[in-house]
C-alpha positions as CSV (number, residue, x, y, z in Angstrom):
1,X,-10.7,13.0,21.0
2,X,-13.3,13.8,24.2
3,X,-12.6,11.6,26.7
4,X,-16.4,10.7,26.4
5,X,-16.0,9.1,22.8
6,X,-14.7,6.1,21.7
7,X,-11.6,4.9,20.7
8,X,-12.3,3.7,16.7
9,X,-10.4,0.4,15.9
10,X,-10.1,-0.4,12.1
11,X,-8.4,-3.4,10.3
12,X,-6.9,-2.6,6.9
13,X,-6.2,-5.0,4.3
14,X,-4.0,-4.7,1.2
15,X,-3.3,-6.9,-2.0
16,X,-3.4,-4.7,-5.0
17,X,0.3,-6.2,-6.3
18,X,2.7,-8.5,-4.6
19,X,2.1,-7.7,-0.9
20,X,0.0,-8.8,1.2
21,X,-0.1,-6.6,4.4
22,X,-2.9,-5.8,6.9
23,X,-2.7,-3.2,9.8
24,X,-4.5,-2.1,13.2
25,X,-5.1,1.9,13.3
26,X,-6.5,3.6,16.0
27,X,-8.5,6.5,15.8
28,X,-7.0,7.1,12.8
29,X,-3.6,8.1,13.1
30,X,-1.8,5.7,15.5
31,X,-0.4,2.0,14.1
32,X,-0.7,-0.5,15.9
33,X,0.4,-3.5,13.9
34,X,1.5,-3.3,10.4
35,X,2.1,-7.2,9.3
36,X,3.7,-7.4,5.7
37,X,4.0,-11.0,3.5
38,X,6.3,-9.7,0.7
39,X,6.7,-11.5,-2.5
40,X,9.8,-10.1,-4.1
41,X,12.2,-13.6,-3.8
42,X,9.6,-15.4,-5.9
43,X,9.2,-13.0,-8.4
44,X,13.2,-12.2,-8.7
45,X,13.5,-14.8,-10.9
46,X,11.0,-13.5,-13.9
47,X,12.8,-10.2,-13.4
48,X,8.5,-8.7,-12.1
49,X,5.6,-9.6,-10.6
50,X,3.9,-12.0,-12.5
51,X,-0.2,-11.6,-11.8
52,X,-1.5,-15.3,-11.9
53,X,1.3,-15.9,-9.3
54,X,1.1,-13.2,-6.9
55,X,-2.7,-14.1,-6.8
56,X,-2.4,-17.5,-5.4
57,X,0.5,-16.3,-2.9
58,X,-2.0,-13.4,-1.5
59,X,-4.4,-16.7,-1.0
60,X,-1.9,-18.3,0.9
61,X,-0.9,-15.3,3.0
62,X,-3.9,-13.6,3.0
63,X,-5.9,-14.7,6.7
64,X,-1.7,-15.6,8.3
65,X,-1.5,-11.9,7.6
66,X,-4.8,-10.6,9.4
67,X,-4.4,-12.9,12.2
68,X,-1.0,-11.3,13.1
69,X,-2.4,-8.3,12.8
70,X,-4.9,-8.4,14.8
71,X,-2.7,-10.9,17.4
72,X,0.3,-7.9,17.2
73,X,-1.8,-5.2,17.9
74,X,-3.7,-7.4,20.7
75,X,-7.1,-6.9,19.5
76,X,-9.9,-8.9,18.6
77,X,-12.4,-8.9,15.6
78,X,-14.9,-7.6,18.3
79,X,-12.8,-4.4,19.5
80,X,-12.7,-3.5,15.8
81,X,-15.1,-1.0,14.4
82,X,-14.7,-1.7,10.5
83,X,-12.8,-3.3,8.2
84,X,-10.9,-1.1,5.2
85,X,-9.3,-2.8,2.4
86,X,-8.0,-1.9,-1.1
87,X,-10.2,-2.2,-4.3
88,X,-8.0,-0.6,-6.9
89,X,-5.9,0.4,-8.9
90,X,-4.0,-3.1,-8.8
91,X,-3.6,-6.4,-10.5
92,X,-7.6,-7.5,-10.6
93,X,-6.9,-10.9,-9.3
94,X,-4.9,-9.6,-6.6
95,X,-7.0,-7.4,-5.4
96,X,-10.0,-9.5,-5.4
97,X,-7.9,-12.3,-3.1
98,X,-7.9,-9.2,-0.4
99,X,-11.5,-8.0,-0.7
100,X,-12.7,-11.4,-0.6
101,X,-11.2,-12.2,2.9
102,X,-12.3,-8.4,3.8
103,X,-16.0,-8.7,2.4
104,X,-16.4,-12.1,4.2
105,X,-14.7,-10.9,7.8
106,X,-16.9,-7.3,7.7
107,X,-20.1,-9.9,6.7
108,X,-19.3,-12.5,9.3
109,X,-18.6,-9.9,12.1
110,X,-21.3,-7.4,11.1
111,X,-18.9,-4.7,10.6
112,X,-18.9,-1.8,7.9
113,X,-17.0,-2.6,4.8
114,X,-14.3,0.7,4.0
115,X,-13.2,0.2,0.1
116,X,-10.4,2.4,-0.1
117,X,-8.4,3.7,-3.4
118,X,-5.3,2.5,-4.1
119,X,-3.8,5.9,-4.8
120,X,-5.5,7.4,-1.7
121,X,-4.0,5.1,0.3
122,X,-0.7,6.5,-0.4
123,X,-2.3,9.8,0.3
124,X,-3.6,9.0,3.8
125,X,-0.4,7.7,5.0
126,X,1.2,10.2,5.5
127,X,-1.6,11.3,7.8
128,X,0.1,8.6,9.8
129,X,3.4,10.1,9.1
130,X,2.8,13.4,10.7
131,X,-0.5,14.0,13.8
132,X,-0.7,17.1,13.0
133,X,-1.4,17.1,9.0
134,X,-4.2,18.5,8.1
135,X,-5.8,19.5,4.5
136,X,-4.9,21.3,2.2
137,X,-1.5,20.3,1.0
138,X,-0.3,18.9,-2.3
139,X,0.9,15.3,-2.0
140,X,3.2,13.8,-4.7
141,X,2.6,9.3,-5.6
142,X,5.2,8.1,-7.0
143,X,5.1,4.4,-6.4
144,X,5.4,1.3,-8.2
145,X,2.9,2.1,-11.3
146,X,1.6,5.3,-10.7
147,X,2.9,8.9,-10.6
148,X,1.1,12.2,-9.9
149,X,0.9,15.4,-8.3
150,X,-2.1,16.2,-6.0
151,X,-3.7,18.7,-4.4
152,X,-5.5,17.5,-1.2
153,X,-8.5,20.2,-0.6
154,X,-10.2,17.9,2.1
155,X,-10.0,14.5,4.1
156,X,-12.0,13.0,0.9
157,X,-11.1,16.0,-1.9
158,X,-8.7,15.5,-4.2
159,X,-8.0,17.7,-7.4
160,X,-5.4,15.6,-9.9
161,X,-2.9,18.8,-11.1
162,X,-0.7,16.1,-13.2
163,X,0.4,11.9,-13.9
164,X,2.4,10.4,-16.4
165,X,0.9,9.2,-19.6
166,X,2.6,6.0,-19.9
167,X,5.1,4.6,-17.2
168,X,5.4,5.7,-13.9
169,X,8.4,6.1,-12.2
170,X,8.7,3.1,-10.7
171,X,8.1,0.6,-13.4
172,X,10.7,2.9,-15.5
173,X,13.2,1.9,-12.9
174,X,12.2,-1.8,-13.2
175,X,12.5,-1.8,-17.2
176,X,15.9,0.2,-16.8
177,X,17.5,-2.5,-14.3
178,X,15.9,-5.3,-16.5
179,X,17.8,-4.4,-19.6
180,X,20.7,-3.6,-17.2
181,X,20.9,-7.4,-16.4
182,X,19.8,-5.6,-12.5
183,X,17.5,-8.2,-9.9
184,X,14.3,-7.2,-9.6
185,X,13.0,-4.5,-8.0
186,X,15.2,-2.0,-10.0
187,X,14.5,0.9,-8.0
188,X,16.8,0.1,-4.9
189,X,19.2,-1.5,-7.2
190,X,19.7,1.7,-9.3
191,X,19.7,3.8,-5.8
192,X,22.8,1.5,-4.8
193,X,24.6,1.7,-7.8
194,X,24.2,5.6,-7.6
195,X,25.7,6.3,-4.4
196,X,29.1,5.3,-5.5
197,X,28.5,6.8,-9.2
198,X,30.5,10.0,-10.0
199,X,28.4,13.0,-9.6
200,X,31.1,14.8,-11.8
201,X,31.2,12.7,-14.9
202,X,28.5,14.9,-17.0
203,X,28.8,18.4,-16.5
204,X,26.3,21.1,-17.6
């Protein structure tokens, strides 16, 4: 960046499942706050998220969340220069909780309003990950309910090479650790309990 232009401030909001998190980046590539109100001790008990409830815990957590953020990363709602936030994929009443506070904060402000996919989200991180990433590079998702293989030909160009058709990797972990009797979330729980499997015990 010229020392002539701007530094860009933008708040990012997030609520497609059972987190509610909200973020400072600057220009793009540097974090300056990255505030997250997990959920997974009230859903333990049902063994997954349940919707209805995670909806009216992202209402509780939901303006907590963007306050720290903003409080962390000691800026104001005037220093920022738009407001990003998730609009799918994601559990619909989850993710209206989060575009609700962000449509109402971009209104009240006067700020542009960023709706960003879920799934290119995941993508875009790891622009944070590594400064000098550029396009093009294949990127695999594999998160909670979705799985696929990219191929990133610009900032805003993706070309979808593969998914699943049904589960994705990590709700096959969840349903795995359910009928194992596992807490929820199975993934970490299976990761624990393979460390100290034997690596031996099926040979091929």
């Amino acid at each position: 960046m010229n020392k002539e232009q701007k530094d860009v401030y933008i708040l990012g909001i997030e609520s497609s499942c059972d987190e509610t998190a909200a973020a400072v980046v600057k220009n793009g590539r540097e974090v300056l706050s990255n505030i997250i109100s997990s959920q997974i001790v009230i859903h333990r008990k049902f063994g997954g998220v349940v919707p209805e409830i995670a909806s009216r815990k992202h209402i509780e957590n939901i303006m907590p969340v963007i306050d720290e953020a903003l409080s962390q990363a000691c800026v104001g709602m005037e220093q920022i220069d738009a407001v990003a936030v998730t609009y799918g994929p994601g559990l619909v009443g989850a993710l209206l909780v989060g575009l609700s506070a962000a449509k109402a904060l971009a209104w009240a402000t006067d700020k542009p309003l960023i709706g960003v996919n879920h799934l290119e989200g995941h993508v875009f991180a790891n622009f944070l990950a590594d400064s000098e990433l550029k396009p093009p590079f294949m990127a695999l998702v594999v998160s909670g309910g979705h799985t696929a293989l990219l191929k990133v030909t610009g900032y805003n160009s993706f070309e979808l090479l593969g998914q699943t058709r049904d589960d994705a990797a990590g709700e096959a972990f969840d349903k795995i650790a359910r009928v194992m009797g596992l807490p929820y979330p199975g993934g970490p729980e299976i990761e624990r309990l393979a460390l100290g499997g034997n690596d031996h015990a099926i040979d091929f």
